[in-house]
MDAnalysis code that builds the backbone (N, CA, C; Angstrom):
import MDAnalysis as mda
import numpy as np

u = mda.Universe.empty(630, n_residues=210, atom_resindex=np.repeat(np.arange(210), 3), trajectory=True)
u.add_TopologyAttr("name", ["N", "CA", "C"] * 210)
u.add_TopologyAttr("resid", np.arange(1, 211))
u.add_TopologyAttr("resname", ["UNK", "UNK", "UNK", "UNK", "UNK", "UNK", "UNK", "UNK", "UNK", "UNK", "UNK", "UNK", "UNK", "UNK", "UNK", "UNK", "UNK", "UNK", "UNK", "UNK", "UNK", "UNK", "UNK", "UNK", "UNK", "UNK", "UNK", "UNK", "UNK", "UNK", "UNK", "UNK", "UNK", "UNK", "UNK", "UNK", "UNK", "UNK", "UNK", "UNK", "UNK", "UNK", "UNK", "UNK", "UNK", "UNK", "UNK", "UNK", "UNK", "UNK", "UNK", "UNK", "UNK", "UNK", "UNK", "UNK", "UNK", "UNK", "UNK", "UNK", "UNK", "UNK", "UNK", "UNK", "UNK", "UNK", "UNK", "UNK", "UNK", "UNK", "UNK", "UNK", "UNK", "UNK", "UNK", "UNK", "UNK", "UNK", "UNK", "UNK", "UNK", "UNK", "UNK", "UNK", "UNK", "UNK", "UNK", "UNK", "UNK", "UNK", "UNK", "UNK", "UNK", "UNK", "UNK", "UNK", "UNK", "UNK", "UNK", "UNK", "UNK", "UNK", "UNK", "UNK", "UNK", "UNK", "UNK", "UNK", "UNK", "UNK", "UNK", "UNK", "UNK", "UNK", "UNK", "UNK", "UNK", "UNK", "UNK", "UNK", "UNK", "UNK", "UNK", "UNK", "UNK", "UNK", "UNK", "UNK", "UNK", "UNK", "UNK", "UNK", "UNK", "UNK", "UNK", "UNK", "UNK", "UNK", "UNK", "UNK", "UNK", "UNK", "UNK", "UNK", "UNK", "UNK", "UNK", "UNK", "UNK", "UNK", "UNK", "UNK", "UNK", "UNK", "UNK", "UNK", "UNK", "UNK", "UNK", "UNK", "UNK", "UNK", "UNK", "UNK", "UNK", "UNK", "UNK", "UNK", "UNK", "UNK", "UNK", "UNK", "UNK", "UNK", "UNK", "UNK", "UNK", "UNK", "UNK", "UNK", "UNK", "UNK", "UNK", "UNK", "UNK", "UNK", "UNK", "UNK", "UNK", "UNK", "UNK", "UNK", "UNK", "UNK", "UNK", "UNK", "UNK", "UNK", "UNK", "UNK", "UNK", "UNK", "UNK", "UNK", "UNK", "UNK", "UNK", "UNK", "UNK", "UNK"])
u.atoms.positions = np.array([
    [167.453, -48.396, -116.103],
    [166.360, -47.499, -115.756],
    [166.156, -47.516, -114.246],
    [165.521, -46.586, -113.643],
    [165.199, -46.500, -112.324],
    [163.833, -45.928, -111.948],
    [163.850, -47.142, -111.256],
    [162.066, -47.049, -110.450],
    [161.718, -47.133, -108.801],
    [160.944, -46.417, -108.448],
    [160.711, -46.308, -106.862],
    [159.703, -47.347, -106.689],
    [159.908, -47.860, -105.572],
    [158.291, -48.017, -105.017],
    [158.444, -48.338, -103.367],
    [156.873, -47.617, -103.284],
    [157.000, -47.094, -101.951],
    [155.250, -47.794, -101.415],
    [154.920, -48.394, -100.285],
    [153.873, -48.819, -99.756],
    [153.206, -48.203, -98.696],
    [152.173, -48.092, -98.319],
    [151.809, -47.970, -97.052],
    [150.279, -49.579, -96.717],
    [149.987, -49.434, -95.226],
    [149.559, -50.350, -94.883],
    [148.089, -50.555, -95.120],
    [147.584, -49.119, -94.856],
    [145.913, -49.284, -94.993],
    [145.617, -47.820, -96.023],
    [144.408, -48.113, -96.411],
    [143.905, -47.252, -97.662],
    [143.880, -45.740, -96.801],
    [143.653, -45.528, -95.459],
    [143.711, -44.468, -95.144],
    [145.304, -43.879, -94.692],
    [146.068, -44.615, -94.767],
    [147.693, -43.449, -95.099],
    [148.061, -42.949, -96.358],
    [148.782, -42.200, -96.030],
    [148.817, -41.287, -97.530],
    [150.260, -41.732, -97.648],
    [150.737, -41.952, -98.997],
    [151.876, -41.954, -100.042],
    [152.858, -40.943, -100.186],
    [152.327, -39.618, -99.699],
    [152.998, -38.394, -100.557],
    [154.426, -38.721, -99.888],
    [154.388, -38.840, -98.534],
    [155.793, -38.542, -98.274],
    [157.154, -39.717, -98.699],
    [156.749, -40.809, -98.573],
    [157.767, -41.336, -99.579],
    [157.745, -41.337, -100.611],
    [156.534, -41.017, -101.624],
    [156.928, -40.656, -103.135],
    [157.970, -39.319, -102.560],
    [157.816, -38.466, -101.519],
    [158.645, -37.304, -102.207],
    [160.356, -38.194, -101.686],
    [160.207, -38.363, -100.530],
    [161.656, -38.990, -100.319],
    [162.128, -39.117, -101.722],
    [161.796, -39.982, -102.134],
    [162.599, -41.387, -103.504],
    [162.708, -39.910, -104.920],
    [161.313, -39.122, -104.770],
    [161.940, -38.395, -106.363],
    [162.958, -36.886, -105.735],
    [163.251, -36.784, -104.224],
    [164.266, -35.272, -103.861],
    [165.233, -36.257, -104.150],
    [165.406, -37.539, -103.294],
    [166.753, -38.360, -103.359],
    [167.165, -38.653, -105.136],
    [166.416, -38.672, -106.104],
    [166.670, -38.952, -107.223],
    [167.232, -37.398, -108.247],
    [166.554, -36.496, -107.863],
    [166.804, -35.233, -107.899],
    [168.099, -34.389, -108.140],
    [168.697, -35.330, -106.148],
    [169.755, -34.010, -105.787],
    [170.961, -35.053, -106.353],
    [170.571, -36.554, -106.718],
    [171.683, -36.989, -107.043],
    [171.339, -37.387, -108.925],
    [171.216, -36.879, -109.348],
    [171.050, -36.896, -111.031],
    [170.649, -38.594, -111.480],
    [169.419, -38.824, -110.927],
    [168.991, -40.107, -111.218],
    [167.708, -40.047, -111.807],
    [167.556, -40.583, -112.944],
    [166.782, -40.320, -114.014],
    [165.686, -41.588, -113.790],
    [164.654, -40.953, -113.059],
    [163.434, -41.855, -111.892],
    [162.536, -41.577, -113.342],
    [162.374, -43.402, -113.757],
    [160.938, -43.217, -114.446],
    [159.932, -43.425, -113.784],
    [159.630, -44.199, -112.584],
    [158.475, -43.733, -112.430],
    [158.269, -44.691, -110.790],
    [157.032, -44.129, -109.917],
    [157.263, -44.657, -108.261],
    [155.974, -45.745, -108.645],
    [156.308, -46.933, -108.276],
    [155.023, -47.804, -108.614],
    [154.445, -47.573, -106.540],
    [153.242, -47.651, -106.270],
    [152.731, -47.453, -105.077],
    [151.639, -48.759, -105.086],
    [151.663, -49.024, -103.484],
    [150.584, -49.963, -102.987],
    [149.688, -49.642, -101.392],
    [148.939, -49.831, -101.418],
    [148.144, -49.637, -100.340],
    [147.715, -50.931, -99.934],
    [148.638, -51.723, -99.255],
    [148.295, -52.914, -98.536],
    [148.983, -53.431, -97.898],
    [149.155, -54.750, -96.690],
    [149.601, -54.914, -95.668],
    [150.862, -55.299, -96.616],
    [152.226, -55.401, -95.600],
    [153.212, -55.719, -95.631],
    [153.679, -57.665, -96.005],
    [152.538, -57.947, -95.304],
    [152.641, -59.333, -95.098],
    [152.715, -59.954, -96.067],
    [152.023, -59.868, -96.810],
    [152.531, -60.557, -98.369],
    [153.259, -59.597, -99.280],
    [153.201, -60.760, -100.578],
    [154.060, -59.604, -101.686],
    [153.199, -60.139, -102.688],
    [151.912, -59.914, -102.795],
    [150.846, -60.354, -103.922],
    [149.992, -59.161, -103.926],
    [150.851, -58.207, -104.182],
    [150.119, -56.515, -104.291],
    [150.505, -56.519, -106.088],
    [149.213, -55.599, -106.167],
    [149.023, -55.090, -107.511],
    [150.059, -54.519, -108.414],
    [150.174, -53.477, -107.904],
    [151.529, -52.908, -108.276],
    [152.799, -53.079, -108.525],
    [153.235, -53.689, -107.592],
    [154.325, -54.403, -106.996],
    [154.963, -55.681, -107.801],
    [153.768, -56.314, -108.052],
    [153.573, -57.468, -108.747],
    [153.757, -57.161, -110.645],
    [153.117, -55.741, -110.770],
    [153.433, -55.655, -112.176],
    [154.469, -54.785, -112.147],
    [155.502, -54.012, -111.254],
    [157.356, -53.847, -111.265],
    [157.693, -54.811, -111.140],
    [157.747, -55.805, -110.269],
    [158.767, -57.101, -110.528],
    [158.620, -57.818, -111.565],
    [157.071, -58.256, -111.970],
    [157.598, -59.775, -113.273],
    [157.275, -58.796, -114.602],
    [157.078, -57.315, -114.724],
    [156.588, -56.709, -116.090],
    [157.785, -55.729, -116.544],
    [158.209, -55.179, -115.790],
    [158.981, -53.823, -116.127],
    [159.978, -54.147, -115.236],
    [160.859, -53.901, -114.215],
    [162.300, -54.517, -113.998],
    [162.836, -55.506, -114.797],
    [164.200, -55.076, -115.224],
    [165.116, -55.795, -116.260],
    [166.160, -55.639, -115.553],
    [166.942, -56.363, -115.866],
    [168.661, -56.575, -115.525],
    [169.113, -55.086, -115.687],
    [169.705, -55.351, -115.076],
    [170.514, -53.407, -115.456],
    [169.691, -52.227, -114.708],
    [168.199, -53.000, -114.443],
    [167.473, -51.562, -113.322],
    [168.061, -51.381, -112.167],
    [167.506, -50.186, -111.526],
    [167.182, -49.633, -109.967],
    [166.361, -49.772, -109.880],
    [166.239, -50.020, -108.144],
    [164.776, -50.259, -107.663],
    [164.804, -49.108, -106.517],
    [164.387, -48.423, -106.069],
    [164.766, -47.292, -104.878],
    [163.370, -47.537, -104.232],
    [163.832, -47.675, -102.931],
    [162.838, -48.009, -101.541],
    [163.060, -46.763, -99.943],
    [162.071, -46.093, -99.720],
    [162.510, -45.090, -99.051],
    [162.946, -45.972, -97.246],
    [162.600, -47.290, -96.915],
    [162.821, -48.291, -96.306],
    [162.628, -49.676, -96.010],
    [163.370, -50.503, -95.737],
    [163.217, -51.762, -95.920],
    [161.624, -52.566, -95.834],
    [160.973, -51.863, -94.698],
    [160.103, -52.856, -94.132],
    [158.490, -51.909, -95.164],
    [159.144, -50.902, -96.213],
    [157.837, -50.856, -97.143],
    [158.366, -51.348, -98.397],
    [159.114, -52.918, -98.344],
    [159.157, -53.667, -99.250],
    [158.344, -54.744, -98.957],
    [158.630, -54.940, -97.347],
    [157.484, -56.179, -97.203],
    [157.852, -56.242, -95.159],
    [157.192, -57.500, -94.575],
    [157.355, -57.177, -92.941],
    [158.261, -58.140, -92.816],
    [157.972, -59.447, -93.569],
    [158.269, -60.803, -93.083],
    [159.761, -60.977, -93.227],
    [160.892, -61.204, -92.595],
    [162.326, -61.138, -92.186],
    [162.618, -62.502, -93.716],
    [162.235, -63.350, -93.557],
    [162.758, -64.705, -94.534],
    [161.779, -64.312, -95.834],
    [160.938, -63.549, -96.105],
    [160.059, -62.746, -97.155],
    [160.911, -61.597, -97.707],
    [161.464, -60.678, -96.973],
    [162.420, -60.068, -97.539],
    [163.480, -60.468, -98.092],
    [164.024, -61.067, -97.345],
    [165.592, -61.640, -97.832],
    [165.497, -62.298, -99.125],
    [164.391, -63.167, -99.578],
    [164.048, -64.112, -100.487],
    [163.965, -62.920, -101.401],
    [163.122, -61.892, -101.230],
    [162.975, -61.074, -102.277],
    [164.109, -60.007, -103.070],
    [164.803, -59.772, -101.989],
    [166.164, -59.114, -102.530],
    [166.995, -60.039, -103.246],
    [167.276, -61.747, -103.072],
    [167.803, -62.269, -103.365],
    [167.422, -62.426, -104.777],
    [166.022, -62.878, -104.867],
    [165.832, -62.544, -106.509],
    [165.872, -61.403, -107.505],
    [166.026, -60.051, -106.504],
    [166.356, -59.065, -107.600],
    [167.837, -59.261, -107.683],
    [168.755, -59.348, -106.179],
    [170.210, -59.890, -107.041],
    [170.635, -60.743, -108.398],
    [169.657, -61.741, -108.303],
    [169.862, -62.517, -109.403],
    [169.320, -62.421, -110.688],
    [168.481, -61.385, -110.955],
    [168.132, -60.784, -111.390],
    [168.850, -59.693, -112.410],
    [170.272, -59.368, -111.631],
    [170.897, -58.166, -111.803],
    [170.064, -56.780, -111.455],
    [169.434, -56.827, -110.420],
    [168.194, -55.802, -110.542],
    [169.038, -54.775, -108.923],
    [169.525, -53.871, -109.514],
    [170.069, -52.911, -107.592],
    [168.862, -52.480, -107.017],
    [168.832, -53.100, -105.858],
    [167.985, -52.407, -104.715],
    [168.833, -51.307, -104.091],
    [168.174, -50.066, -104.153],
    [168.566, -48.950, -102.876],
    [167.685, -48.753, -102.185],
    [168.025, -48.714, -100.648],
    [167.415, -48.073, -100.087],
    [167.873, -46.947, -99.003],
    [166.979, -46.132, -99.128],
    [167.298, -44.678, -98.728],
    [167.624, -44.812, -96.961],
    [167.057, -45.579, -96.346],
    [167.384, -45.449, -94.958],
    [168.678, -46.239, -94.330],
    [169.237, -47.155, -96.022],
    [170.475, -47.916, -95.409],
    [171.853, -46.998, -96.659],
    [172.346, -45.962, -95.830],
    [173.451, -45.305, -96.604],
    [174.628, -46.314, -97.339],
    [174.779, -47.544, -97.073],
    [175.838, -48.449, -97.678],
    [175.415, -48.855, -98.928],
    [173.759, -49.036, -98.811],
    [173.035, -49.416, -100.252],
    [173.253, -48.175, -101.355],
    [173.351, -47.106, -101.206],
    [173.107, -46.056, -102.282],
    [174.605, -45.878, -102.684],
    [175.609, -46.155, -101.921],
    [177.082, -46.191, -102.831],
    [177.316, -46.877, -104.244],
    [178.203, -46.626, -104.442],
    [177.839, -47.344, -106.477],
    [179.654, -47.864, -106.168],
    [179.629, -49.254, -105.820],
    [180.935, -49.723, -105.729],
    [181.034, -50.466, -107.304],
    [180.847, -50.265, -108.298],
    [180.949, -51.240, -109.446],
    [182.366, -50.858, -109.846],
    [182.803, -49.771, -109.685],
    [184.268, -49.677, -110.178],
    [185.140, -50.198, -109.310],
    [185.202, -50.865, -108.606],
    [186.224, -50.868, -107.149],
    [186.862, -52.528, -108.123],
    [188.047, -52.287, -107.780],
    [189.191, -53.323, -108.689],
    [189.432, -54.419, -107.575],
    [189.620, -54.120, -106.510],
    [189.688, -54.978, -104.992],
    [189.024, -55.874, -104.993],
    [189.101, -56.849, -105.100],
    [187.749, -57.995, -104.414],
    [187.339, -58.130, -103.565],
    [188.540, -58.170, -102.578],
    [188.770, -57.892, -101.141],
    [187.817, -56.710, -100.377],
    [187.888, -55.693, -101.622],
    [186.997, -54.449, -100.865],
    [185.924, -55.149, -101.454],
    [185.545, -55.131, -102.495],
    [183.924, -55.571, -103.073],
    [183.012, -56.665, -102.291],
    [184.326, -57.476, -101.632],
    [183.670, -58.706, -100.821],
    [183.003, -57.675, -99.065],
    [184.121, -56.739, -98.763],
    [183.682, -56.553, -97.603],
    [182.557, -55.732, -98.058],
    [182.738, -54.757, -98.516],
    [181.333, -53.697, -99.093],
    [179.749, -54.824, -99.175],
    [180.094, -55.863, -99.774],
    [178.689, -56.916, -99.856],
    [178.370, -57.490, -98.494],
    [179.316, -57.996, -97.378],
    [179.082, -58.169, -96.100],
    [178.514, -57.526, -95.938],
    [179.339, -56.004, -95.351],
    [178.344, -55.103, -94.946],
    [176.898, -54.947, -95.374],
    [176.818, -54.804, -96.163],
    [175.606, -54.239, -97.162],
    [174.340, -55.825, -96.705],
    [175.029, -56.828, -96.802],
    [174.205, -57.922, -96.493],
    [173.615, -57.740, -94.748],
    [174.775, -57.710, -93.819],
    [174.482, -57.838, -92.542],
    [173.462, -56.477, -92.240],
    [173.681, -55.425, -92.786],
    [172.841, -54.201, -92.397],
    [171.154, -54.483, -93.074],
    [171.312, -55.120, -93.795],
    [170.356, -55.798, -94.595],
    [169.271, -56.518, -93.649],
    [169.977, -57.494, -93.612],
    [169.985, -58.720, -91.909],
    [169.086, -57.714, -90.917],
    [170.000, -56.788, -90.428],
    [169.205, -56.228, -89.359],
    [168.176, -55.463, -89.642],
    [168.201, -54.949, -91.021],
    [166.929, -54.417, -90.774],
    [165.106, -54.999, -91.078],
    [165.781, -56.313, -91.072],
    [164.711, -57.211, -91.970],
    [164.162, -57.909, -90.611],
    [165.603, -57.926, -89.758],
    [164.862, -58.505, -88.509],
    [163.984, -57.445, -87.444],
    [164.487, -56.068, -87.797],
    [163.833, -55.643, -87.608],
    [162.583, -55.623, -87.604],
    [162.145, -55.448, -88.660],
    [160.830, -55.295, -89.630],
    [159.826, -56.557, -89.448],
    [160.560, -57.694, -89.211],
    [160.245, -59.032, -88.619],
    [159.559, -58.989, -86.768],
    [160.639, -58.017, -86.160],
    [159.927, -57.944, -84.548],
    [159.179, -56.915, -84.448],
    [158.514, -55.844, -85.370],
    [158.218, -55.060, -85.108],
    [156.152, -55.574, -86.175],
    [156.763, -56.605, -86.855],
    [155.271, -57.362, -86.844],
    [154.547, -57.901, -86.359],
    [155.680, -59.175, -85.688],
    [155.369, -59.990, -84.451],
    [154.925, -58.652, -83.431],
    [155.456, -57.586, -82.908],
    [154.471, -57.081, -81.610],
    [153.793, -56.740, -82.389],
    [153.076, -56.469, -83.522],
    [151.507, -55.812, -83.666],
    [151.034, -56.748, -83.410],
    [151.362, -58.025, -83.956],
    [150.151, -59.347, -84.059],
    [149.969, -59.663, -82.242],
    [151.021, -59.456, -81.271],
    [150.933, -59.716, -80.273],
    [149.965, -58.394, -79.533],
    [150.319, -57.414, -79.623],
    [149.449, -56.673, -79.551],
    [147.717, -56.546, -79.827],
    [147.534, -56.470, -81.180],
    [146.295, -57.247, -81.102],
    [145.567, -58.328, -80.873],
    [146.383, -59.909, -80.448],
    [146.107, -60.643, -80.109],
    [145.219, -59.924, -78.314],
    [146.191, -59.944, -77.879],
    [146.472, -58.890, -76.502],
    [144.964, -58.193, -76.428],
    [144.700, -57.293, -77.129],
    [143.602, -56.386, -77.246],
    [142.318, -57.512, -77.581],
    [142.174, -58.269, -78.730],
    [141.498, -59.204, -78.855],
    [140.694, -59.646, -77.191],
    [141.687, -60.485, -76.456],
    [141.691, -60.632, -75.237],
    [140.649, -60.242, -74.597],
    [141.334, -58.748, -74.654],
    [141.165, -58.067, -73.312],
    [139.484, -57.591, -73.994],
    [138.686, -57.688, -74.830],
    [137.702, -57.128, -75.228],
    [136.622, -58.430, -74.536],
    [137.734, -59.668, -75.092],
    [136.289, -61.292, -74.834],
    [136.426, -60.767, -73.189],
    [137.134, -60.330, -72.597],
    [137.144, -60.535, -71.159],
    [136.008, -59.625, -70.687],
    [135.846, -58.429, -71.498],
    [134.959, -57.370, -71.200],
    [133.855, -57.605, -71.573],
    [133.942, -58.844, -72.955],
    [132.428, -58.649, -73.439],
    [132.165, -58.204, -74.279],
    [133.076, -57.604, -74.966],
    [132.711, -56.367, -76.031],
    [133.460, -57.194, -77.420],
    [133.707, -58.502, -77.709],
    [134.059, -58.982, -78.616],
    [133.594, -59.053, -79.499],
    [131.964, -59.798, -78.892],
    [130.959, -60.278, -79.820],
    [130.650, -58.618, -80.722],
    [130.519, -57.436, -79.661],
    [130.236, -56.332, -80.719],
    [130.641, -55.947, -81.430],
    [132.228, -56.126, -80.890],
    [133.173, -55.113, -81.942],
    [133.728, -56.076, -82.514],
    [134.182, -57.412, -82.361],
    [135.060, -58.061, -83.145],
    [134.410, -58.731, -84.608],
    [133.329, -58.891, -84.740],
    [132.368, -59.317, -85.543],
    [131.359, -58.792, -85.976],
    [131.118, -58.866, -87.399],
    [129.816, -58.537, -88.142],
    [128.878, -58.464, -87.248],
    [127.862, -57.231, -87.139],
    [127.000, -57.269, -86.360],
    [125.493, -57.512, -87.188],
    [125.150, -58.848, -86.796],
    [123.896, -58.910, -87.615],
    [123.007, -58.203, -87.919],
    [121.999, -58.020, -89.123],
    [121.432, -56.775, -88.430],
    [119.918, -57.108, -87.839],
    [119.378, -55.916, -87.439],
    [118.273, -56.660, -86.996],
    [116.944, -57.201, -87.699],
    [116.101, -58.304, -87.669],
    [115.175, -58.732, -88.270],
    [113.831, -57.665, -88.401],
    [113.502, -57.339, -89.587],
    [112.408, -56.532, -90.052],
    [111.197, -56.640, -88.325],
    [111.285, -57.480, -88.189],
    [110.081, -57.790, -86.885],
    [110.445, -58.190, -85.817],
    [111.453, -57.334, -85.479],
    [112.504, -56.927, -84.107],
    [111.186, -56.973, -83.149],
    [110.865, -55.548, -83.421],
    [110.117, -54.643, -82.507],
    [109.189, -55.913, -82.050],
    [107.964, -56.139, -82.900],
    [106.776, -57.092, -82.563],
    [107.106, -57.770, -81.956],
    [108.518, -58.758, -82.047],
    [108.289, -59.949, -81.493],
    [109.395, -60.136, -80.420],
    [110.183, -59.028, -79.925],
    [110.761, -58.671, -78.229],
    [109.475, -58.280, -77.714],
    [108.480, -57.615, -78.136],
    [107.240, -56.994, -77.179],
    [106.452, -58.146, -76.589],
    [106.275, -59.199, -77.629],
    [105.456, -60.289, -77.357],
    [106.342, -60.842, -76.221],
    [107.523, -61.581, -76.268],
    [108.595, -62.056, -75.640],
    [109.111, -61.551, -74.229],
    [108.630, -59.936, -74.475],
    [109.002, -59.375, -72.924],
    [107.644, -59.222, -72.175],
    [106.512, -59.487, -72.718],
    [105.578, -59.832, -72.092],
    [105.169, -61.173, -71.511],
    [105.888, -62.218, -71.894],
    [105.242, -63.571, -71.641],
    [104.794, -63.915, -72.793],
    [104.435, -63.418, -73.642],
    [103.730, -64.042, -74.747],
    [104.183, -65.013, -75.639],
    [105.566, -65.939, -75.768],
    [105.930, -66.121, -76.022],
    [107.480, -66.753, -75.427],
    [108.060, -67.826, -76.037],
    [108.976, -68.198, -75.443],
    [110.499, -67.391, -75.650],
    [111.801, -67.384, -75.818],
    [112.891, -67.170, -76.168],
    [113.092, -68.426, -77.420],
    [112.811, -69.445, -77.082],
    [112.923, -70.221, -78.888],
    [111.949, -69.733, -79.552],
    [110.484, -69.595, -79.196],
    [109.986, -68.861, -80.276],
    [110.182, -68.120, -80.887],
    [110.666, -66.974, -80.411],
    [110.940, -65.740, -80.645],
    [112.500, -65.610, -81.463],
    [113.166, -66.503, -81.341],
    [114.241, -66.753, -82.351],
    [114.189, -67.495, -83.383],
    [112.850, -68.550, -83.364],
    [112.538, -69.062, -84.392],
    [112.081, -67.846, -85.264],
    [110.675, -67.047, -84.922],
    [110.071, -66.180, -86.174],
    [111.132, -64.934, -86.684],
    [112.396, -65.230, -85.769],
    [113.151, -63.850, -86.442],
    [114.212, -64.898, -87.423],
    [114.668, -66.027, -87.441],
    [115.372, -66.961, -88.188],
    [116.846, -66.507, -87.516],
    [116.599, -66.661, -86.070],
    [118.240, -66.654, -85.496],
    [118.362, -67.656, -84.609],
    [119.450, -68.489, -84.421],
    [119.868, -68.682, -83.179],
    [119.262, -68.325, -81.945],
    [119.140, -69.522, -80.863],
    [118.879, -68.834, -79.296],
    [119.529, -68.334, -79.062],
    [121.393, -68.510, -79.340],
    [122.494, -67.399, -78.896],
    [122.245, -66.261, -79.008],
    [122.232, -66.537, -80.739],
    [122.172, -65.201, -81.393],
    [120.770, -63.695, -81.026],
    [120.105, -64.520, -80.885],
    [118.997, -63.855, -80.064],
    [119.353, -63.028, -78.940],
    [120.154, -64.203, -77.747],
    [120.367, -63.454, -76.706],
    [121.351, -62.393, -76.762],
    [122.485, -63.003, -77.568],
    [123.394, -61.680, -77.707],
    [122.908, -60.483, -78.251],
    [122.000, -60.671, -79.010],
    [121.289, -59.091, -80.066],
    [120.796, -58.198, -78.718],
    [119.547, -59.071, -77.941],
    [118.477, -58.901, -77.167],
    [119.932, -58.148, -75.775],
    [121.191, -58.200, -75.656],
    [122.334, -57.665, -74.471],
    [122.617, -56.640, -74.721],
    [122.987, -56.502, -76.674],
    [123.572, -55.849, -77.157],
    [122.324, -54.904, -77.204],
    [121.058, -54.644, -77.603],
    [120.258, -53.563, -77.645],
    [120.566, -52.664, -76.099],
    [120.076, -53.838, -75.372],
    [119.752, -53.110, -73.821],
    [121.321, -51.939, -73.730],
    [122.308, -53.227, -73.745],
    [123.661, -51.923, -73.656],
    [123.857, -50.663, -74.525],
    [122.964, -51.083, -75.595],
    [122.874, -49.390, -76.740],
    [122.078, -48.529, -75.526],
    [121.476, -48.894, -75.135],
    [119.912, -47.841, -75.014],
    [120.706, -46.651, -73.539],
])
């Protein structure tokens, strides 16, 4: 039997276009696609919903698995490899559409010699694209590390990088008292039940709204 599955990273990308890849590619070549299992979640693991009930529920020996590219099987370079390796053993064919050596059907080839080089290949192109998929994670994480950064440097961490508390029912009353003298800065974080930090950061963060 033959089954797709195709991922994207966050709930706001859309699916359509590799579901269509995997069912034209199944189409123009007479492959009888039961059905595209889909996930909407990061790459980084492989403890997705979906995913999780094609591999240990429905793939059997003798399936296809069709992937419109490597790195929406998963990101992690030694995560992939591990995972193809168990559908090999498995008897389970992975294709994927962006590596043309994978979609050949060498099962008749009498050669060993050829069958051995055809699996090199097919392994090393494999290789690269996993390492791919591997450096092209590492720069997001470096990237946002990067951005992270550059926000504590500005200041704008505490706003944007974190839950923003919200404010205490008796905001108003008790900055008025506080910006009058009436009161201390611990007081005034005592009757709201925050932190002196937390106080001061709220009490930065208003002024910079206004």
């Amino acid at each position: 039997m033959v089954f797709g599955y195709h991922r994207v990273s966050t709930k706001e990308q859309r699916l359509d276009r590799g579901i269509t890849e995997i069912e034209e590619y199944c189409a123009e070549h007479n492959l009888p696609l039961e059905r595209i299992y889909t996930d909407k979640m990061t790459g980084t693991s492989f403890q997705r919903p979906r995913y999780t009930v094609l591999k240990e529920d429905i793939l059997r020996q003798g399936d296809t698995l069709i992937l419109t590219e490597l790195d929406r099987l998963g990101r992690g370079k030694k995560e992939i490899l591990q995972e193809l390796q168990y559908m090999k053993s498995c008897g389970i064919r992975v294709m994927v559409l962006e590596i043309p050596t994978t979609l050949q059907d060498y099962s008749g080839l009498d050669n060993n010699i050829a069958q051995m080089l055809i699996d090199t290949i097919n392994n090393l192109l494999i290789e690269l694209y996993a390492t791919m998929a591997q450096a092209e994670l590492e720069k997001r994480a470096k990237r946002q590390r990067e951005g992270i950064e550059a926000m504590k440097r500005r200041g704008e961490w505490q706003r944007y990088g974190r839950p923003r508390i919200p404010r205490p029912s008796n905001w108003d009353e008790i900055i008025s008292q506080w910006e009058k003298g009436e009161i201390t800065a611990v007081s005034a974080a005592e009757q709201m039940h925050l932190s002196k930090t937390t106080f001061y950061n709220m009490v930065r963060a208003e002024k910079e709204g206004k």
